[in-house]
Backbone atoms as SQL, in Angstrom:
CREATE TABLE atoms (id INTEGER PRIMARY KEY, chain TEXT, resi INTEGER, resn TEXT, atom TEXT, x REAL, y REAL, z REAL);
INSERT INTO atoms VALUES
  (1, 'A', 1, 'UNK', 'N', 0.857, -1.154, 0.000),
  (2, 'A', 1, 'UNK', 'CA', 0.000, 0.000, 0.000),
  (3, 'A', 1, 'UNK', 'C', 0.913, 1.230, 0.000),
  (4, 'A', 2, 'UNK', 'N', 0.983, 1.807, -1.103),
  (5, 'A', 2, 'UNK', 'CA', 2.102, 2.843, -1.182),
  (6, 'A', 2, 'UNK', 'C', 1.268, 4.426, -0.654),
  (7, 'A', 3, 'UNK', 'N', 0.034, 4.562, -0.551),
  (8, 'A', 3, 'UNK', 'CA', -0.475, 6.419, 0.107),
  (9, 'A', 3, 'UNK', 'C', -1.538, 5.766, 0.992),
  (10, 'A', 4, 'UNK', 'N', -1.553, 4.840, 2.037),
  (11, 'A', 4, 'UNK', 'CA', -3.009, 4.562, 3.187),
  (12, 'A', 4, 'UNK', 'C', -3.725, 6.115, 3.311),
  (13, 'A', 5, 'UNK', 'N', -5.009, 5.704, 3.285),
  (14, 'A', 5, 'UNK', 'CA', -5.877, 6.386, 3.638),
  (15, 'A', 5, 'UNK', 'C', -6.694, 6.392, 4.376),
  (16, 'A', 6, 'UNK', 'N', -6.745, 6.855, 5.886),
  (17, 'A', 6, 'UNK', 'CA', -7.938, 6.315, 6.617),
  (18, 'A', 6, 'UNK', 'C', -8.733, 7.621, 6.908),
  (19, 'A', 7, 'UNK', 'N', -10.057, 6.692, 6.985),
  (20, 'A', 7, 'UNK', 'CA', -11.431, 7.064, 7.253),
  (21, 'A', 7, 'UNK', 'C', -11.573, 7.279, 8.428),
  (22, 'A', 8, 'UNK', 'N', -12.109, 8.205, 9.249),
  (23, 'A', 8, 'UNK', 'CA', -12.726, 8.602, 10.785),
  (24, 'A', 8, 'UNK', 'C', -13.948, 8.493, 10.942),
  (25, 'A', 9, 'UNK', 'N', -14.932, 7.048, 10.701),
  (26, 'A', 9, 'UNK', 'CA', -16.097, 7.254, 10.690),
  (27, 'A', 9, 'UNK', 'C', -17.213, 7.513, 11.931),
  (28, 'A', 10, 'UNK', 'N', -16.331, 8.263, 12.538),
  (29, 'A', 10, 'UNK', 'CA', -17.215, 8.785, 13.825),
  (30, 'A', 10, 'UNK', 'C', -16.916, 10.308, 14.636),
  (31, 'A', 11, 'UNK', 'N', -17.860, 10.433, 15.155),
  (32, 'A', 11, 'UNK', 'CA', -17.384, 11.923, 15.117),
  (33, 'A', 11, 'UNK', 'C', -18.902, 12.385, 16.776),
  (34, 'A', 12, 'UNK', 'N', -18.767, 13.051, 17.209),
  (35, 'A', 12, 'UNK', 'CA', -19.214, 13.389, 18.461),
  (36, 'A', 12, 'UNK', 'C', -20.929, 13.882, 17.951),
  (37, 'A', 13, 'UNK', 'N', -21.214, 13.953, 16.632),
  (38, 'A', 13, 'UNK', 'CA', -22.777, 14.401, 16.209),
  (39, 'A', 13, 'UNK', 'C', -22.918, 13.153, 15.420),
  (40, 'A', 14, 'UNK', 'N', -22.884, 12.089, 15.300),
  (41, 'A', 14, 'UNK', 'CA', -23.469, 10.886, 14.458),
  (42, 'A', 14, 'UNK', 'C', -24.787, 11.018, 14.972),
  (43, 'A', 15, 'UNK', 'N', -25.981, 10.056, 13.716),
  (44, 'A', 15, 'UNK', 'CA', -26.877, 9.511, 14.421),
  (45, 'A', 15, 'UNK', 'C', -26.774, 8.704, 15.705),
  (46, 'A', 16, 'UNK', 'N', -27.714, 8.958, 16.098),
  (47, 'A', 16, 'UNK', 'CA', -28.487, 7.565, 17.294),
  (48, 'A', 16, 'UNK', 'C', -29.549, 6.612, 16.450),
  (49, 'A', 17, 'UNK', 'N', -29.453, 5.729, 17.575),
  (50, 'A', 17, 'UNK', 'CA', -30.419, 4.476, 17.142),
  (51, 'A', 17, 'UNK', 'C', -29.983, 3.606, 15.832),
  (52, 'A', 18, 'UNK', 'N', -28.553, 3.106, 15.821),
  (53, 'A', 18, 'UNK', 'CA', -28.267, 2.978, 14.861),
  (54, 'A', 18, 'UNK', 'C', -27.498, 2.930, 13.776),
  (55, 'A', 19, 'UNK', 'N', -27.819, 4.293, 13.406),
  (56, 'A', 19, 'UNK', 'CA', -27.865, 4.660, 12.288),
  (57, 'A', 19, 'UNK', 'C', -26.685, 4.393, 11.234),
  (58, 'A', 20, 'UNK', 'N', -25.610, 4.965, 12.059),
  (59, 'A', 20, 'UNK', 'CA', -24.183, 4.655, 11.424),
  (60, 'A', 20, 'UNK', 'C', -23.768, 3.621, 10.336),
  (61, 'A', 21, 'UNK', 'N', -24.124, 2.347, 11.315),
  (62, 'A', 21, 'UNK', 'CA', -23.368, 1.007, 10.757),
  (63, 'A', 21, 'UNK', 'C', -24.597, 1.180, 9.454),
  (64, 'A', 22, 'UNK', 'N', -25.631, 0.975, 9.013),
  (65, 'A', 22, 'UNK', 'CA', -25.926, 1.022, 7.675),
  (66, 'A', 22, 'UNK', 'C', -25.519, 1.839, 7.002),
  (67, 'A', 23, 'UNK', 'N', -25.117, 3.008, 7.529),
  (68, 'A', 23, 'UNK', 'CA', -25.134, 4.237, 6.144),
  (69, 'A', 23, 'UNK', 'C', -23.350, 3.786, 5.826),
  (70, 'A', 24, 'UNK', 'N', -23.132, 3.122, 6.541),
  (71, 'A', 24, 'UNK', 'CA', -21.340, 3.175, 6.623),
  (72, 'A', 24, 'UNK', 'C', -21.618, 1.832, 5.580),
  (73, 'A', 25, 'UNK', 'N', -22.311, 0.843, 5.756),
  (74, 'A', 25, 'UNK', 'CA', -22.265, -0.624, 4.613),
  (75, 'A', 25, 'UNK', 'C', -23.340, 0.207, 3.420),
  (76, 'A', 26, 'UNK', 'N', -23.631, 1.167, 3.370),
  (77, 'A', 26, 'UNK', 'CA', -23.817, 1.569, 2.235),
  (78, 'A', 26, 'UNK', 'C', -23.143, 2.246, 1.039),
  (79, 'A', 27, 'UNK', 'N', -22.249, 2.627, 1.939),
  (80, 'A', 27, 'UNK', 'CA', -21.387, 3.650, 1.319),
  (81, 'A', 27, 'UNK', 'C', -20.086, 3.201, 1.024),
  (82, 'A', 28, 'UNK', 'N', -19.577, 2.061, 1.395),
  (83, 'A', 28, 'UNK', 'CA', -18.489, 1.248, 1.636),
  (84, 'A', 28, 'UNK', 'C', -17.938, 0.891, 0.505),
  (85, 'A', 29, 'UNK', 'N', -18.592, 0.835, -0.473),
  (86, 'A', 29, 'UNK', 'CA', -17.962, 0.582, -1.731),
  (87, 'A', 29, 'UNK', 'C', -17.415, 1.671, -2.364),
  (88, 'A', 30, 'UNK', 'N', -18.027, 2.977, -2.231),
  (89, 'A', 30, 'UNK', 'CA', -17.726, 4.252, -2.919),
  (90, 'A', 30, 'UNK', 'C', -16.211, 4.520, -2.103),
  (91, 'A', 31, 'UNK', 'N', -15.638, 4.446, -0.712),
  (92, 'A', 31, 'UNK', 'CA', -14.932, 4.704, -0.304),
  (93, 'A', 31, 'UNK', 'C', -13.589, 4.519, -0.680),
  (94, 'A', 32, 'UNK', 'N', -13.325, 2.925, -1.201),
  (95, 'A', 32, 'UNK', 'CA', -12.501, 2.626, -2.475),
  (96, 'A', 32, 'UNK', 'C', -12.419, 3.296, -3.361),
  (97, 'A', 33, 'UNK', 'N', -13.715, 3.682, -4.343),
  (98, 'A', 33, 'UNK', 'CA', -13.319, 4.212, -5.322),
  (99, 'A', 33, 'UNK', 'C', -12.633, 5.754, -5.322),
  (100, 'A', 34, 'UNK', 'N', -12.488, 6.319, -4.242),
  (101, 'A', 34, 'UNK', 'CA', -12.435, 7.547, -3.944),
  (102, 'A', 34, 'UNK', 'C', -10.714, 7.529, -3.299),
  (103, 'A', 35, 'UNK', 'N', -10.328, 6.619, -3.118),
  (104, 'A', 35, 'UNK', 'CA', -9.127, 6.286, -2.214),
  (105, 'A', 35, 'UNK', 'C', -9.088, 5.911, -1.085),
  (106, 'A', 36, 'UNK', 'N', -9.790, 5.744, -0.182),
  (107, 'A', 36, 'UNK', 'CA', -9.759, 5.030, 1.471),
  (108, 'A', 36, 'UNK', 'C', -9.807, 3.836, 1.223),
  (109, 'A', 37, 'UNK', 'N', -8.499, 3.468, 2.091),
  (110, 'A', 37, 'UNK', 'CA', -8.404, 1.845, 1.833),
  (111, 'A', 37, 'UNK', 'C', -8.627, 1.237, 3.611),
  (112, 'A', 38, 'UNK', 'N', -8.693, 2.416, 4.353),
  (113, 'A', 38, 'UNK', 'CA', -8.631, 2.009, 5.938),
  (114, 'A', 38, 'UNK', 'C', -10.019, 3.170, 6.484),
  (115, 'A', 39, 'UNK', 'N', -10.860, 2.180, 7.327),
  (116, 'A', 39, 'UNK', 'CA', -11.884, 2.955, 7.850),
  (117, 'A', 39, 'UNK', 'C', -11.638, 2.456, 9.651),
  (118, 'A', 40, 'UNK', 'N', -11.745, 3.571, 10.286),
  (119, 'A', 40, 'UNK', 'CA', -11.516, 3.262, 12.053),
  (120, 'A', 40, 'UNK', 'C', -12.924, 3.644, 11.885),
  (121, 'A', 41, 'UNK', 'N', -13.678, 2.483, 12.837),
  (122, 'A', 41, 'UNK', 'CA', -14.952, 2.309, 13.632),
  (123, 'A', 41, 'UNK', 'C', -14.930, 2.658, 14.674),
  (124, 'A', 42, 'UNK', 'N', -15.984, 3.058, 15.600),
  (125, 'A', 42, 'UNK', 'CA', -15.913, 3.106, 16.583),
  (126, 'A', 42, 'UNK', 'C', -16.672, 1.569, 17.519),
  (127, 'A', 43, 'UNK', 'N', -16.475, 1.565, 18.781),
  (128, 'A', 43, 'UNK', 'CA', -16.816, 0.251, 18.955),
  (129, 'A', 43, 'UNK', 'C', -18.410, 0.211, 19.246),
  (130, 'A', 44, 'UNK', 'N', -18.966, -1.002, 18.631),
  (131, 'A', 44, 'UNK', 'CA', -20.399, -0.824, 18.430),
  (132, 'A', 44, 'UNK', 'C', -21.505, -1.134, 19.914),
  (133, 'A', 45, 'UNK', 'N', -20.369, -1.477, 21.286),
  (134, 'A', 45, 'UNK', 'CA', -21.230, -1.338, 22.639),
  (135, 'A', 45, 'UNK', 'C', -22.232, -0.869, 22.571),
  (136, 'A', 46, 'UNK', 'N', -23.330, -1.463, 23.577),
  (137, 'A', 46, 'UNK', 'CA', -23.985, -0.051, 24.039),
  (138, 'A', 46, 'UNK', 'C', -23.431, 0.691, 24.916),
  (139, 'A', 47, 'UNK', 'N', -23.327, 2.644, 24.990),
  (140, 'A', 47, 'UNK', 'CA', -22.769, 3.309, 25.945),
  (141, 'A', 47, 'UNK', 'C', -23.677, 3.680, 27.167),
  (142, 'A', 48, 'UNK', 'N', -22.616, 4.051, 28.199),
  (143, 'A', 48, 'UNK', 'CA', -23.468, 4.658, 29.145),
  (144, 'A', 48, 'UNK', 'C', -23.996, 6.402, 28.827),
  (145, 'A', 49, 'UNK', 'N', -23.025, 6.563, 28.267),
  (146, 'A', 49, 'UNK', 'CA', -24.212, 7.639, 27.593),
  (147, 'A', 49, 'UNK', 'C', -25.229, 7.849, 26.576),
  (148, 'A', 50, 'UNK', 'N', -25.548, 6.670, 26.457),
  (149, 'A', 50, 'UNK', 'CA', -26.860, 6.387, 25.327),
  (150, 'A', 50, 'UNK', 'C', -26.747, 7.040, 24.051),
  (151, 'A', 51, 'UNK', 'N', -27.790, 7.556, 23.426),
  (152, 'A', 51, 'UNK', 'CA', -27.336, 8.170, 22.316),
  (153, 'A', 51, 'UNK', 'C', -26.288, 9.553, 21.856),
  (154, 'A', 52, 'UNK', 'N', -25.946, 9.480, 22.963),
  (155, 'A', 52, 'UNK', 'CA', -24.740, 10.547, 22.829),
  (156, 'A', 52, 'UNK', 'C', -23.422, 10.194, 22.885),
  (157, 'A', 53, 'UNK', 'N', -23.388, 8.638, 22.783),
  (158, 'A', 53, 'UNK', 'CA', -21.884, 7.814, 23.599),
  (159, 'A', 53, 'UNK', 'C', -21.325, 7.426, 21.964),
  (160, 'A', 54, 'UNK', 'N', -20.166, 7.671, 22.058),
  (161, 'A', 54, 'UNK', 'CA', -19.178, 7.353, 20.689),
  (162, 'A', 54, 'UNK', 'C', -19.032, 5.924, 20.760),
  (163, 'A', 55, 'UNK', 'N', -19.099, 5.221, 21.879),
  (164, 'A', 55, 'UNK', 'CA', -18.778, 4.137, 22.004),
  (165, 'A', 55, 'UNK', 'C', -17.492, 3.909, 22.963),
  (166, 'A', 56, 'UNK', 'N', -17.186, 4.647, 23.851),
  (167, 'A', 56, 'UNK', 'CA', -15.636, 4.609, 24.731),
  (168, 'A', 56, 'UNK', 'C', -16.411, 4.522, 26.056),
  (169, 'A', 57, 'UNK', 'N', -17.651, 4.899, 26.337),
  (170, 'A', 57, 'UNK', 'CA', -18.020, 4.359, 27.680),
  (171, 'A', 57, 'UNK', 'C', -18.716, 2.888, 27.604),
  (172, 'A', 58, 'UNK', 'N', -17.913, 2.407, 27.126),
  (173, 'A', 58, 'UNK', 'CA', -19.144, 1.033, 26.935),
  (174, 'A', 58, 'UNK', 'C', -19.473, 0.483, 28.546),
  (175, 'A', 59, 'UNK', 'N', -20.987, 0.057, 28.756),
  (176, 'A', 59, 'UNK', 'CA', -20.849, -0.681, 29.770),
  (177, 'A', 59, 'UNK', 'C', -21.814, -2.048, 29.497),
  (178, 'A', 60, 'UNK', 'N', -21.902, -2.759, 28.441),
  (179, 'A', 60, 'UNK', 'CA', -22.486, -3.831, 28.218),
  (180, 'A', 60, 'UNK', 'C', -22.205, -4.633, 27.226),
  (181, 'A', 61, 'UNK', 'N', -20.798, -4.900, 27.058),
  (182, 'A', 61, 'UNK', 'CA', -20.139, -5.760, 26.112),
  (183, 'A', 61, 'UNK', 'C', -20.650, -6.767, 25.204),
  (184, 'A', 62, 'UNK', 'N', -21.847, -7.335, 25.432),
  (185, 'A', 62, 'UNK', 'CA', -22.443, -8.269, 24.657),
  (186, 'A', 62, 'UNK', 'C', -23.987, -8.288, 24.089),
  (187, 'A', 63, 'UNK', 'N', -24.466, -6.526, 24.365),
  (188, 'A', 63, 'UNK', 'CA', -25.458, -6.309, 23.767),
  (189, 'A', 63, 'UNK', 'C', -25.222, -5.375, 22.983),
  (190, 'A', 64, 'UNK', 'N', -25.169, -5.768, 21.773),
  (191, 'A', 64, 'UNK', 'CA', -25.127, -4.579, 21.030),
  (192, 'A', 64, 'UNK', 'C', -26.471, -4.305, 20.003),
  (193, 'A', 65, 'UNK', 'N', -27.632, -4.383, 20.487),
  (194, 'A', 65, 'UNK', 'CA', -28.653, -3.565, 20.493),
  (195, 'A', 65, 'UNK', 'C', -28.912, -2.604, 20.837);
């Protein structure tokens, strides 16, 4: 990989309920064509701050509903 490109697909105003992980497997193909060959996720926990949590307060490791 001679120029990596990574993606920041998260950011402190994302949707809630959601939303992310589809619009992110929707778009996933265009990201290639554009040059990103590396996308950082955030982790898909549920947070203790509910819809406001990036995913770094996780407190329920195995529900990710």
């Amino acid at each position: 990989m001679r120029n990596p490109t990574l993606l920041q697909c998260f950011h402190w105003y994302y949707p809630e309920g959601g939303k992310l992980w589809p619009e992110l497997a929707e778009r996933a193909d265009g990201f290639n064509d554009i040059g990103i060959n590396m996308v950082w996720l955030p982790p898909a926990y549920k947070g203790a701050s509910g819809g406001y949590s990036v995913g770094y307060d996780s407190y329920d490791l195995f529900d990710l509903g």
